[in-house]
C-alpha positions as CSV (number, residue, x, y, z in Angstrom):
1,X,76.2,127.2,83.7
2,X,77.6,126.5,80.3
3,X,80.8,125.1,79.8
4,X,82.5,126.0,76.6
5,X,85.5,123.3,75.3
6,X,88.5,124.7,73.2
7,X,89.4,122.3,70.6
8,X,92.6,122.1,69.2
9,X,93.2,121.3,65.7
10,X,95.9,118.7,64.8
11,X,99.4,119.3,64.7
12,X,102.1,117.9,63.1
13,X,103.2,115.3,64.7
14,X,106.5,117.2,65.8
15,X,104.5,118.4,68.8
16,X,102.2,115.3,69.1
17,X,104.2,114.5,72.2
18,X,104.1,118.0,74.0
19,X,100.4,118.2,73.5
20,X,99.2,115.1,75.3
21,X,101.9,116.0,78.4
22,X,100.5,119.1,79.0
23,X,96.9,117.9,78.5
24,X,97.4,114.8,81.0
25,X,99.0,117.8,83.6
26,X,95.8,119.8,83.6
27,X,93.9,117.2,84.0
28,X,95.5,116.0,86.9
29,X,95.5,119.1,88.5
30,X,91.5,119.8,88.1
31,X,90.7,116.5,88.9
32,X,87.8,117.0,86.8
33,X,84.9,119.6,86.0
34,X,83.8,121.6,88.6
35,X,80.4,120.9,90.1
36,X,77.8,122.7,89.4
37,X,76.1,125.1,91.5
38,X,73.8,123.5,94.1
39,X,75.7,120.0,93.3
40,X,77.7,118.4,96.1
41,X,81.3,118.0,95.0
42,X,81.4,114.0,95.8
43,X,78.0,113.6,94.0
44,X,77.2,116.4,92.0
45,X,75.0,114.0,89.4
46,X,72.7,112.5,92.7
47,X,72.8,116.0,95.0
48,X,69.5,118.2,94.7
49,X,69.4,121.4,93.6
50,X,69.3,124.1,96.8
51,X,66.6,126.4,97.1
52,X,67.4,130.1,96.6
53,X,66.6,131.7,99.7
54,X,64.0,134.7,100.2
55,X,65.7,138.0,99.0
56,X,68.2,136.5,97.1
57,X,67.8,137.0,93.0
58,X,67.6,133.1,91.0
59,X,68.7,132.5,87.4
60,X,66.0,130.8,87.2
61,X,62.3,130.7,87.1
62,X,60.0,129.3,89.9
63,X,56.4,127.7,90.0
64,X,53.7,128.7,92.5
65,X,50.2,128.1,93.1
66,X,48.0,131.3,93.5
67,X,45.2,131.8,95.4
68,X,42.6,130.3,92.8
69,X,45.1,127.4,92.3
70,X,46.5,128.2,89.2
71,X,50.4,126.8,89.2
72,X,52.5,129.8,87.8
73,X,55.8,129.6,86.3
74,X,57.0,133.1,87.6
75,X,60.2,134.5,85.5
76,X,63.3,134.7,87.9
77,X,63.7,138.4,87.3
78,X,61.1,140.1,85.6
79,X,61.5,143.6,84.4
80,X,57.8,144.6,83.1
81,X,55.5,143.8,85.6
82,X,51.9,145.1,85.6
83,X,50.4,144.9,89.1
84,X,47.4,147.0,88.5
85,X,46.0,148.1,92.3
86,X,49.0,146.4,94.0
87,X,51.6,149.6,93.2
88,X,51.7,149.7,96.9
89,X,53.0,146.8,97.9
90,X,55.4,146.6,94.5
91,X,57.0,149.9,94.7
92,X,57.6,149.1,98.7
93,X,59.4,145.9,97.7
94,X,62.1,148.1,95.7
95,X,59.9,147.4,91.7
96,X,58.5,149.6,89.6
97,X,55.7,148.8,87.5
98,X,55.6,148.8,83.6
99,X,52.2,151.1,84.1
100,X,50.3,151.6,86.9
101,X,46.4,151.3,87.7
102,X,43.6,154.5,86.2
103,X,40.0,154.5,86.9
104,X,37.5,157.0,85.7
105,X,38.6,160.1,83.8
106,X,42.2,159.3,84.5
107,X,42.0,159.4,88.8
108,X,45.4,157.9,89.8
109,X,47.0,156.6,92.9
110,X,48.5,160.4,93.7
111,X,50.2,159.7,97.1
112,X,52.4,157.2,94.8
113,X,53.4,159.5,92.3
114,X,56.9,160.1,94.3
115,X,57.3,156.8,93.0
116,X,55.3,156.5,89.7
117,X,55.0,160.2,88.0
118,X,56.8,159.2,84.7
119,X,54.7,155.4,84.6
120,X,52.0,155.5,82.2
121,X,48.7,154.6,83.0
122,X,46.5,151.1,82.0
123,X,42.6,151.1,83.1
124,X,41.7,149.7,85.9
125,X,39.9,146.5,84.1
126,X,43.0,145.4,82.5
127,X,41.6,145.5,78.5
128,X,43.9,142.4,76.8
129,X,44.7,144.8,74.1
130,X,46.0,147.8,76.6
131,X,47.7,144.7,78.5
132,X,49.7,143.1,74.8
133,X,50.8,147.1,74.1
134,X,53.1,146.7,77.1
135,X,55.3,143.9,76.3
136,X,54.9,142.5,80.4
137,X,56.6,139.6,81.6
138,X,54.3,139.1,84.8
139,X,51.3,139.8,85.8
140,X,50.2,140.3,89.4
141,X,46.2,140.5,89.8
142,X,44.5,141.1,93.0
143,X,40.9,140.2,92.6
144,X,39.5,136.9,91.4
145,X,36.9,139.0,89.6
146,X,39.3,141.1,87.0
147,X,39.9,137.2,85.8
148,X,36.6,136.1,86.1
149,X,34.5,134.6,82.6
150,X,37.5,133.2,81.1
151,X,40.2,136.1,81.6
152,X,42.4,134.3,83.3
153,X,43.6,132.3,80.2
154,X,43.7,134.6,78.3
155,X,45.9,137.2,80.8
156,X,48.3,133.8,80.8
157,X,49.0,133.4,77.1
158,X,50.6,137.3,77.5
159,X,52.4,136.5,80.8
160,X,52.6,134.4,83.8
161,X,49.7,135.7,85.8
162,X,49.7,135.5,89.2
163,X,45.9,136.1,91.6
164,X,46.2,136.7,95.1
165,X,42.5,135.7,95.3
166,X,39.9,138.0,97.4
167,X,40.9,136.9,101.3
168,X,44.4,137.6,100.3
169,X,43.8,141.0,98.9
170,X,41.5,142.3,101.5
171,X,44.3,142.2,103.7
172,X,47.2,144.3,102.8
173,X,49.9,142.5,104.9
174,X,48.6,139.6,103.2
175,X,49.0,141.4,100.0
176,X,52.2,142.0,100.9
177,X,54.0,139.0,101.7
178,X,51.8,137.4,98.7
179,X,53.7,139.9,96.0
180,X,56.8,139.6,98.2
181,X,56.6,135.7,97.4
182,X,56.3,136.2,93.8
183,X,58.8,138.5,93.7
184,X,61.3,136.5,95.7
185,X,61.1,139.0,98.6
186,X,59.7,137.3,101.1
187,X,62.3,138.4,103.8
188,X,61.7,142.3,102.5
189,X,58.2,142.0,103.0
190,X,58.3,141.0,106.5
191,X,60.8,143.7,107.5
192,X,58.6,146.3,106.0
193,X,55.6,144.7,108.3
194,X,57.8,144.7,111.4
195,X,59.3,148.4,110.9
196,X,55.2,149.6,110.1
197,X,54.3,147.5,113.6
198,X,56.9,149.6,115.2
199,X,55.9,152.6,114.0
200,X,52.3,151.8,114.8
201,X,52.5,151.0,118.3
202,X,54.9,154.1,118.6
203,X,52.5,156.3,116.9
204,X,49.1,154.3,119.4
205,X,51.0,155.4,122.6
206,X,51.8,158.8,121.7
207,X,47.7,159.2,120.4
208,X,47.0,157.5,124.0
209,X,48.5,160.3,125.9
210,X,47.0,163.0,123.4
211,X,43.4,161.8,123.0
212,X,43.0,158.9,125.2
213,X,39.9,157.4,124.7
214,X,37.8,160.2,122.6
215,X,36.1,159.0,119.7
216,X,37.4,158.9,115.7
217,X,35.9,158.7,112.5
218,X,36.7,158.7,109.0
219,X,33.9,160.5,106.3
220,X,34.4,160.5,102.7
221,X,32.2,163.2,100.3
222,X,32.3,162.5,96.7
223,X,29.6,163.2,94.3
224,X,27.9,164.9,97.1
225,X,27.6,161.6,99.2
226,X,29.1,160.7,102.6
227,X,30.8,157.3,103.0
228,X,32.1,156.2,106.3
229,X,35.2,154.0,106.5
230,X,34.8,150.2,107.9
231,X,36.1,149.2,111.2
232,X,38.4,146.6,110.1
233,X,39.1,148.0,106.3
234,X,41.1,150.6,104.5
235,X,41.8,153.5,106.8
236,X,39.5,152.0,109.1
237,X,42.2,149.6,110.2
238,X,44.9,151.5,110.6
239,X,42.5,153.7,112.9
240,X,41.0,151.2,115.0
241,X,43.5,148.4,114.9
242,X,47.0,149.6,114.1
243,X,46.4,152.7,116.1
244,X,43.7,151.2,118.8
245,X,41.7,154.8,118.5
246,X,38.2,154.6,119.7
247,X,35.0,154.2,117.0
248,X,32.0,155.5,117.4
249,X,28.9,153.5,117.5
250,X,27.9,154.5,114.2
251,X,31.2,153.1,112.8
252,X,30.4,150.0,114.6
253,X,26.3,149.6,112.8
254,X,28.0,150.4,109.5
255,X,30.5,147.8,109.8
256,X,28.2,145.2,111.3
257,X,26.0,145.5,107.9
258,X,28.1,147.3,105.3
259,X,30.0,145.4,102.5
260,X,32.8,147.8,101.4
261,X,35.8,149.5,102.8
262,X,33.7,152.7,102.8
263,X,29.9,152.4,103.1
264,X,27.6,154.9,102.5
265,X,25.9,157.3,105.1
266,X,22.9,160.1,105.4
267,X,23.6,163.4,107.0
268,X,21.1,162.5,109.1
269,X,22.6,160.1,110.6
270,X,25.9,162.0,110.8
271,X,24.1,164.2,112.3
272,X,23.9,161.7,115.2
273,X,27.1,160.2,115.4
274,X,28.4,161.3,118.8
275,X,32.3,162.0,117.4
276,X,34.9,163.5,119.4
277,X,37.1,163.6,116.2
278,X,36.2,164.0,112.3
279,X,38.7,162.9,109.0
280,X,36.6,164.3,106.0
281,X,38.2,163.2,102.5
282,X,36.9,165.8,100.6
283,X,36.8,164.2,96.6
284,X,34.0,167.2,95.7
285,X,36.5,170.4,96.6
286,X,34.9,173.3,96.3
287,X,31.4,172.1,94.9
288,X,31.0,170.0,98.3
289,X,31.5,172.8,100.4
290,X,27.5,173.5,99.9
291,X,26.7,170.2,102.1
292,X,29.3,170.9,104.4
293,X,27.7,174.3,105.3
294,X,24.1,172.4,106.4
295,X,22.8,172.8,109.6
296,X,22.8,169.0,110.4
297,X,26.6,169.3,109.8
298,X,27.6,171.6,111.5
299,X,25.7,170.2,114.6
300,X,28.3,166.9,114.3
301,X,30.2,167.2,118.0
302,X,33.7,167.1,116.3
303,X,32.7,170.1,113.5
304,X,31.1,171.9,116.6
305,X,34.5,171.9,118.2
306,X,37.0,172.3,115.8
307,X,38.1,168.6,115.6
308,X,37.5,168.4,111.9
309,X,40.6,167.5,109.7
310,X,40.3,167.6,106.2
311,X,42.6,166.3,103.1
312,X,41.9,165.8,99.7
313,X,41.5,162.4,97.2
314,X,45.2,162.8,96.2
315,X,46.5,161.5,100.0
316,X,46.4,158.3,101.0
317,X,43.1,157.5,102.5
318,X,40.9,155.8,100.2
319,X,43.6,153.5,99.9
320,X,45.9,150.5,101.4
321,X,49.6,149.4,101.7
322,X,52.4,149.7,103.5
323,X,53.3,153.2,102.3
324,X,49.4,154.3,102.5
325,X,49.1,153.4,105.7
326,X,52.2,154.9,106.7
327,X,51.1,158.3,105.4
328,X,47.5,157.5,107.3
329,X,49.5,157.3,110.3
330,X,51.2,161.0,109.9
331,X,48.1,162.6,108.9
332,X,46.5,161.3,112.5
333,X,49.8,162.4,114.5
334,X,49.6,165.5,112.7
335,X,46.2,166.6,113.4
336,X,45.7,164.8,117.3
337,X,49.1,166.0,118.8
338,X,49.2,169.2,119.4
């Protein structure tokens, strides 16, 4: 806090006298300069500065280590923050971003555009160039590959750039509580997780009496090839985990072996999958309609009876967040409760 001192300019000596009385009454009745905040009032010189607690804003910045040990002066409240992939968790925690993730001929993050539709869009690879057009103040990366071969210094001479590192941003409450940290949100972060644990276990016991034990899967069909979703990953968690529904054992072999969130599958061998219960993202529309008229389709247990559900790229299941997951979660109620 700055403390601005009113000089006076000399008087005539007339009211020399005056002056110094009521000067010597002021001071005796401060007793001297207020502390400063975070000072102790007997020691304010000696007396360490407090902490400003989680969810409350600072005046001032704040260092941190991310998760590939960079220490990152974060501004105290930054107003153009790129957080290219982690929209999610940012636009949960109350920010919006100065421009929001693109990949491919302009695909988006639709199920956020509630939140984002007048943000303009910066590729998904984070050119410098697209990155200095707009003027941030913090950067928030995910991966540890967007920074890899030398990025990472030069992402920090056009803002304080925080990584959340790959173990981090595989998990999405991780995620979470790691943007909540930067942002100084660390106490909204965990409510969010507690209200979506609540509406989790809700959402498990009603799908208990519905389905009980009957089998789920998620398929994706884009570019006229089927992906099925990871046990533990992306939708897959919210599925298996959150919502304790049952995989099938064709889940389980992909998982065991697969890399990504989604892994890729024959028709063959969904053509096997013994599946009570079928979530198709459909990316291909109408020119994917053709593969989902085969034979071999058709003979999957879940098309057979009925128990296919299918939605579009623009809802939230290719994706992961709070507010994804969320959605996830209504789509399933929606389509297993009847």
């Amino acid at each position: 806090m700055k403390t601005y001192v009113r000089q006076s300019e000399r008087k005539q000596s007339i009211f020399l006298f005056v002056f110094l009385l009521i000067a010597i009454m002021a001071l005796s009745a401060c007793g001297g300069a207020a502390p400063e905040e975070g000072q102790s009032e007997e020691n304010p010189e000696e007396a360490p500065a407090e902490e400003t607690p989680a969810g409350e804003e600072s005046d001032e910045s704040f260092t941190l280590t991310d998760g590939m040990g960079h220490e990152v002066t974060v501004p105290a409240n930054p107003q153009r923050i790129i957080a290219s992939y982690l929209e999610d968790p940012l636009v949960a925690l109350g920010f919006t971003p100065v421009a929001q993730w693109t990949v491919g001929e302009g695909s988006i993050q639709h199920y956020l555009q509630d939140y984002l539709q007048d943000v303009p869009t910066i590729p998904w690879d984070l050119p410098f160039e697209t990155v200095i057009e707009f003027d941030p103040d913090l950067l928030i990366i995910g991966s540890e590959s967007t920074v890899g071969e030398g990025k990472y210094s030069q992402y920090e001479k056009i803002a304080p750039t925080y990584v959340l590192g790959d173990e981090v941003n595989d998990d999405w409450r991780e995620a979470l509580r790691a943007v909540g940290k930067v942002l100084n949100k660390e106490e909204e972060a965990e409510q969010i997780l507690t209200e979506y644990t609540e509406v989790a276990e809700e959402a498990q016991q009603t799908l208990q009496e519905a389905i009980g034990e009957e089998s789920v899967a998620a398929i994706w069909l884009v570019s006229k090839q089927f992906y099925i979703v990871s046990e533990d990953l992306s939708s897959g968690a919210v599925l298996y985990e959150d919502l304790g529904l049952t995989a099938p054992d064709l889940v389980k072999e992909v998982s065991a072996t697969g890399s990504g969130n989604w892994n890729p599958v024959s028709l063959e061998e969904l053509a096997n999958m013994d599946v009570d219960h079928l979530f198709l993202v459909n990316s291909d529309g109408d020119e994917g309609r053709e593969m989902l008229q085969e034979p071999l389709w058709q003979s999957i247990p879940a098309v057979k009876n009925d128990h296919l559900y299918e939605f579009d790229s623009t809802t939230s299941w290719l994706y992961g967040g709070p507010i994804a997951n969320e959605q996830i979660i209504e789509h399933v109620l929606t389509s297993l409760v009847k």
